[in-house]
N, C-alpha and C positions, 0 to 999 in steps of 0.2 A: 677931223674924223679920219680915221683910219681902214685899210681894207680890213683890217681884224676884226671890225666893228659887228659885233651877234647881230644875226639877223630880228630873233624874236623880240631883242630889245630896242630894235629900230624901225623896223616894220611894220607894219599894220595886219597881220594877215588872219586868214582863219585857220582854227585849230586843225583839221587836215592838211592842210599846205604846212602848219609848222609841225607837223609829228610826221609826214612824207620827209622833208627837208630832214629831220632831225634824225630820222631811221635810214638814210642814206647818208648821214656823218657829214651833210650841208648844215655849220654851226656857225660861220664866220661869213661876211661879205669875201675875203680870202679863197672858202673852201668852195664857195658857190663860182668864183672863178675859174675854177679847174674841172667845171663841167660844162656841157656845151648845152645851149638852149632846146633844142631840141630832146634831150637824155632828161632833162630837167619837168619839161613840161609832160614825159611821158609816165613822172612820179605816178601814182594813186594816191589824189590829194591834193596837187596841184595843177592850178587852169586856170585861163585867159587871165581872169581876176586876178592873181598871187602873182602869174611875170607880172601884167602891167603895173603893178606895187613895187615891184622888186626890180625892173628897170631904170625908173628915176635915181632909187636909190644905190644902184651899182653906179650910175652913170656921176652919182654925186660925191664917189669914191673915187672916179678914176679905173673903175673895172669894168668887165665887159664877161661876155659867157667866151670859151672857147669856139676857136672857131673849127 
């Protein structure tokens, strides 16, 4: 697996967290690295549930949020 890897086809999340992610042009495990965690959970749409999803699966990439 690659950081390129889409999130929606990797993910599990609910449909707000991926139309948040997706209206902020967060499309790639990639694009979600060049945001920092913080900026990310303050989407509308995405929370607690959607990082803790999306944590394992950065961390299974090799990514991380910015710091």
């Amino acid at each position: 697996m690659s950081a390129d890897d889409r999130i929606a086809e990797s993910v599990k999340l609910g449909k707000p967290a991926h139309r948040a992610l997706a209206q902020a042009g967060i499309v790639t495990f990639a694009d979600l690295a060049r945001w920092r965690r913080e900026d990310v959970a303050a989407l509308h749409g995405v929370g607690a549930k959607a990082l803790s999803a999306l944590a394992p699966a950065m961390a299974a990439r090799g990514v991380a949020f910015k710091p």
